[in-house]
N, C-alpha and C positions, 0 to 999 in steps of 0.2 A: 556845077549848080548843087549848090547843100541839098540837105535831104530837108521834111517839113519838123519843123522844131517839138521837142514832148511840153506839152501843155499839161500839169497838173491841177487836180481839184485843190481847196484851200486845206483840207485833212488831209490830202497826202502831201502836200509843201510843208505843214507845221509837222509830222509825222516825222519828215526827211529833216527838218533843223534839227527837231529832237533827237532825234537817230545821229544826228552830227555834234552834237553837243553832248550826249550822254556816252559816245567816244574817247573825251577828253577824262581827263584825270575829276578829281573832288575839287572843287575852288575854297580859296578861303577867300574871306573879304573881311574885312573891317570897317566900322562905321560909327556914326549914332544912331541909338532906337529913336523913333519916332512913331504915332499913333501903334502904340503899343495894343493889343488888343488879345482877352483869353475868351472862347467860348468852345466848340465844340472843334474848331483846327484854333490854332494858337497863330496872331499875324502882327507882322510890323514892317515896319518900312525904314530900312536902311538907307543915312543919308552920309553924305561925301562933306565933310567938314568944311571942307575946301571951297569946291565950286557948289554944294547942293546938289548933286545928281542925287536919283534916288535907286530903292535898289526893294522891290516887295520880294517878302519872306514868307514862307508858310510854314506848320511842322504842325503834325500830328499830336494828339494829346498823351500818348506813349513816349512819343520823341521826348516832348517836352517833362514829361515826368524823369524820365531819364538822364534830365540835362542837369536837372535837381539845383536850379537858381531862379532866382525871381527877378523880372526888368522894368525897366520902368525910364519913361521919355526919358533921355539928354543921355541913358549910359553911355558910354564908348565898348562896344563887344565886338567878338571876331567870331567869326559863322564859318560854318563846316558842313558843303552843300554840293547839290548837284541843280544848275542852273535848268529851265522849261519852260516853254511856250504853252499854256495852258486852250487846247484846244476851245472852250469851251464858250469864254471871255477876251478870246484874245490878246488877253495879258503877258507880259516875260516873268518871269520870278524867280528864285531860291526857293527849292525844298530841303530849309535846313536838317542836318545830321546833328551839329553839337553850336555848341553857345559861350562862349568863353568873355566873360568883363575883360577888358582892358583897361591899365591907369589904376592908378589909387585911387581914385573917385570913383568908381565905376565900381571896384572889389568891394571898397566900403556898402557903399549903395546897395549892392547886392548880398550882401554879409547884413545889413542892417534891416530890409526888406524878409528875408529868410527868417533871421532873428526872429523879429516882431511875430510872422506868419508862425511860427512852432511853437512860439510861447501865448498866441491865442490857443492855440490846441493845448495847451498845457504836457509837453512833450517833456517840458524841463523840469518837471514837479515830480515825478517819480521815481524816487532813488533807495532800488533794494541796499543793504546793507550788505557789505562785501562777506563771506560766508568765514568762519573758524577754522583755524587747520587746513586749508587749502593744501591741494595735492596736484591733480589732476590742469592745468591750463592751456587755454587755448589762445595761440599768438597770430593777428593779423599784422605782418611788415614785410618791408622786404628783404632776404632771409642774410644777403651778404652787405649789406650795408654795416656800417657802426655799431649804429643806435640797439640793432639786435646783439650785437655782441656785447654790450654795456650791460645790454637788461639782463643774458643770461650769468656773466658774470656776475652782478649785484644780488642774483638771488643767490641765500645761504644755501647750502650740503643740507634741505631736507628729504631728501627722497620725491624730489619734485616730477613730474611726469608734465614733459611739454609735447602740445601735438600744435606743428609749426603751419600756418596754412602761407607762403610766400606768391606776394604781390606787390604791384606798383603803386607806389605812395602819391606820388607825383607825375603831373602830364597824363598824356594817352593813355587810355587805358585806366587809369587808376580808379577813376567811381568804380567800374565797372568789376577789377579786380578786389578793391575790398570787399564791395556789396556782396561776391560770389563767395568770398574768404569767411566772411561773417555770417553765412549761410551754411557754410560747408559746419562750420567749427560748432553751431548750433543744435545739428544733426545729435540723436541722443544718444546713437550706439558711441561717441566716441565719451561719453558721461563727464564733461565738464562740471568743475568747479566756477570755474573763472575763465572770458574772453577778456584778451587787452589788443586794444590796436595802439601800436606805437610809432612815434617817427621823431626826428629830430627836428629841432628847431628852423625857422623858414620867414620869407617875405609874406606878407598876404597874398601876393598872387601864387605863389608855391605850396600856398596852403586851401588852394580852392576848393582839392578832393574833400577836405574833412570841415568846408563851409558850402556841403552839396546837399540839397535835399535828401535824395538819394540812400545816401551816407546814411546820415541822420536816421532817416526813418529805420535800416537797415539795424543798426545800435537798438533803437525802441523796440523793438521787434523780436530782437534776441530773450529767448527764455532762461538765457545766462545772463546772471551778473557778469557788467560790464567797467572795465577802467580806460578811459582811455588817456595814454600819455604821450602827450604832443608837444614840442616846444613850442611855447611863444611868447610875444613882446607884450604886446599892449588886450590884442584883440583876441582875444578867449575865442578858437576855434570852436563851431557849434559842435561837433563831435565830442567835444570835451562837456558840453552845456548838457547834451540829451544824454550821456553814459552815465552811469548810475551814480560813478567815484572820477574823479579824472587826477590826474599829477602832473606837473608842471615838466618831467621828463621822464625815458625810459627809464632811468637809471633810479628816480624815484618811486615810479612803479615798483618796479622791484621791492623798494625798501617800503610801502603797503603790502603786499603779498607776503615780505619776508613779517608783518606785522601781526598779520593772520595765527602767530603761533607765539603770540605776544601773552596771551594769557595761560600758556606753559610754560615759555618760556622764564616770562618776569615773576612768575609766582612761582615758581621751581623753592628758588631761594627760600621764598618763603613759607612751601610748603614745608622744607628742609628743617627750618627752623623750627615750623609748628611740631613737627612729629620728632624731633629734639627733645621738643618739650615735655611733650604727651609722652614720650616714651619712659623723659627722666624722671616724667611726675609718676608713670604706671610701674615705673620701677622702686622709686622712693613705697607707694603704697604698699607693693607687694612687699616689699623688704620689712615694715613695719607689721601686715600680716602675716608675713612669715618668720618672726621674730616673736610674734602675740603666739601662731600657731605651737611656734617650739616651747615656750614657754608653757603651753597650755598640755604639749605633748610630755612634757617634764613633768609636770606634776601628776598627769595623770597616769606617767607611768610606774612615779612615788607609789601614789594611792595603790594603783596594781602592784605593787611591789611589796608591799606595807599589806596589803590584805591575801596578796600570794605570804607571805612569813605569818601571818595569824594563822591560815591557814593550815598553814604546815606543819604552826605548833598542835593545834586542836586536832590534826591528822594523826601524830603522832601520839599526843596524848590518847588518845582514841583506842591507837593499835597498840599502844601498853597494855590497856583496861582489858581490850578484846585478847590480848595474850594472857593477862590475867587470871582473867573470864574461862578463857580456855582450859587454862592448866586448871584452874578449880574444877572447871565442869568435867576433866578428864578425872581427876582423883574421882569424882562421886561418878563419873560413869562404869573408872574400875572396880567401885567396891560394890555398885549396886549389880555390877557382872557378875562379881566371886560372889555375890549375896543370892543371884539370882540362881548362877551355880549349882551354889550350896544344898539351896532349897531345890533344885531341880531334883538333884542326889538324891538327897531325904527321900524327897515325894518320891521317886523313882523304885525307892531301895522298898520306902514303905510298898508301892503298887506292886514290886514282884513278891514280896513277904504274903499279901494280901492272896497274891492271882496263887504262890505256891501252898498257902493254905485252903485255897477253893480247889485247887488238883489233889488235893490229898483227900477232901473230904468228897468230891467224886468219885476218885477213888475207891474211896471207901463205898461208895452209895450206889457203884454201878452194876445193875442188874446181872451184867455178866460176869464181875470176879465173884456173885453169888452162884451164879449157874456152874461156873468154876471148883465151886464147893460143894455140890451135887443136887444144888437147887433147882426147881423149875418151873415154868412159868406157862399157866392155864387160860385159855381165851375159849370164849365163845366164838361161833361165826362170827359174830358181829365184831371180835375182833378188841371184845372186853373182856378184863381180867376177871377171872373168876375167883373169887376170894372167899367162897361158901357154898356148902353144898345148896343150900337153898336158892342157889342162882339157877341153878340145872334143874333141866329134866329129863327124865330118862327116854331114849332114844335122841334124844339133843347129841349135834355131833361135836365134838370140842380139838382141840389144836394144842401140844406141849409141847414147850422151848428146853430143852435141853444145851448144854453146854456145844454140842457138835452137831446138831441139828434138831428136827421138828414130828412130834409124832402126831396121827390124825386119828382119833379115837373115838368110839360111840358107847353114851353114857347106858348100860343095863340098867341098872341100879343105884339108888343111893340108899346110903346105910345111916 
């Protein structure tokens, strides 16, 4: 006899499908969109070409910005999901992961939806000017492919500095890897000139990545100028619409970036030529003022030359006159010497003639060669010569100079 069987509530049955179904791998499905619908979850309903089964979708409105395409009834797309029972409504569905057009009707549609939507925002109007002399670039591809080794071949030997960010172009992964790349290369400390995303030429479906919102917005957003060079046919990848410059391949890229140094390049020549000229005209000038100058330095060293020889005669004549001059003034300075001489002599001869006639006649006069002769000489006290009795009086004492000395006397009498 069995045992009594497990009864579950209707939340733990849906619980348990979902728990068996979120076991399994990711599904992909393919379909057409129907009752397409955007509001706060993004929803559609997947249908079976075939028989009509239907298949409800849901996705987040992150998912969907991430998915970076636009839909719309009859596409044909392939969804990349984990299937669920929605506890809530009862309902089955897809919690889409990614969104992929199928067919060329579908890519177009979707390409041509995107279009329209970026170019109401005016995504496609604003195109910095690719910068002068570029040095510095930043490359989003992927790093061993071709198309990378074209682009760096094609650029010229100028001291180019590339900082490579490598990603998936195409398929899986690839929004997600540019978008990071074009972020990365953004960043300031690596000081870009120029971002390029490049890839080679491709089907429209192979070129989804760079007809993804996504993308797109990612390029707008870059505070570097942008080039991007993409191959294509007909349909101008939006990537190429939103980048600032675009080229029709890597290898033309290049040859923009190599154009960057177009206005040293191509004027090189002609600055060459101008400073040719300017040099041969500033040399023709100076050779005519230095031609004016010699000529001017000639004559004026005539002039200097011509009044250095007047000079020289008037110098010379000069120190004739002055030697002249000389020898005259030395005769009348000899002879007014011997004159001066002469006459000193005289004077001289006269003044001892004179002084030995005034020695004679003192001589003659001097009190003592009289005293000498038995003369002598009589003083009062007072030290006066006595030259008459009448000067005395008796008892008066008086003083007499003799030849050898002095007698002191008192007068008795006078007679």
């Amino acid at each position: 006899m069995s045992g009594p069987s497990l009864i579950l509530s209707v939340s733990q049955f849906l619980d348990a499908v979902n728990l068996a179904i979120e076991a399994s791998r990711d599904f992909e499905v393919q379909g057409e969109v129907t009752d397409f619908k955007k509001g706060k979850w993004i929803s559609l309903t997947l249908k079976d070409p075939d028989d009509g089964s239907l298949l409800k979708c849901v996705m987040g409105e992150w998912t969907w910005r991430r998915v970076g395409i636009d839909l719309e009834d009859g596409m044909l797309v392939k969804i990349t999901g984990n299937a669920k029972l929605n506890k809530k409504y009862g309902s089955f569905g897809m919690w889409v992961e990614t969104i992929e057009p199928l067919g060329e009707g579908s890519l177009k549609k979707a390409y041509e939806l995107l279009l329209k939507k970026l170019q109401e925002e005016g995504l496609f109007d604003r195109k910095r000017a690719i910068p002068e002399y570029i040095n510095r670039i930043g490359v989003a591809s992927s790093r061993h492919g071709v198309v990378t080794q074209d682009f760096m071949k094609n650029l010229e030997k100028r001291g180019y500095s590339v900082v490579f960010v490598d990603t998936r172009v195409e398929g899986e992964g690839a929004v997600q890897g540019i978008v990071s790349a074009l972020r990365e290369l953004g960043r300031e400390h690596h000081g870009l000139d120029l971002i390029v995303v490049i890839r080679g030429g491709g089907s429209l479906e192979s070129m989804q990545a760079f007809n993804n919102e996504a993308v797109a917005r990612a390029i707008f957003a870059s505070r570097v100028p942008t080039i991007a060079g993409i191959g294509h046919d007909v349909d101008v990848p939006i990537a190429c619409k939103v980048a600032d410059t675009s080229a029709s391949t890597p290898t033309a890229t290049a040859h923009l970036i190599n154009q960057s140094w177009s206005p040293l390049t191509d004027g090189l020549p002609s600055c060459q030529r101008r400073l040719i000229y300017l040099f041969e005209k500033l040399a023709i000038t100076h050779r005519h003022r230095f031609k004016l100058a010699t000529q001017h330095l000639i004559a004026g060293l005539g002039r200097l030359f011509s009044t250095y020889h007047t000079l020289s005669e008037t110098i010379k004549s000069n120190l004739t006159l002055m030697e002249q001059q000389h020898y005259a003034t030395s005769i009348l300075v000899r002879r007014g010497a011997s004159n001066i001489i002469k006459s000193f002599e005289t004077a001289s001869k006269q003044v001892v003639e004179r002084v030995t006639r005034a020695e004679q006649y003192l001589a003659a006069v001097n009190p003592e060669r009289n005293l000498r002769l038995g003369y002598s000489i009589v003083r009062n006290t007072n030290g006066r010569v006595i030259k008459s009795v009448n000067s005395v009086l008796p008892g008066e004492d008086m003083t007499t100079r003799v030849q050898d000395g002095t007698i002191s006397s008192t007068v008795e009498s006078i007679s």
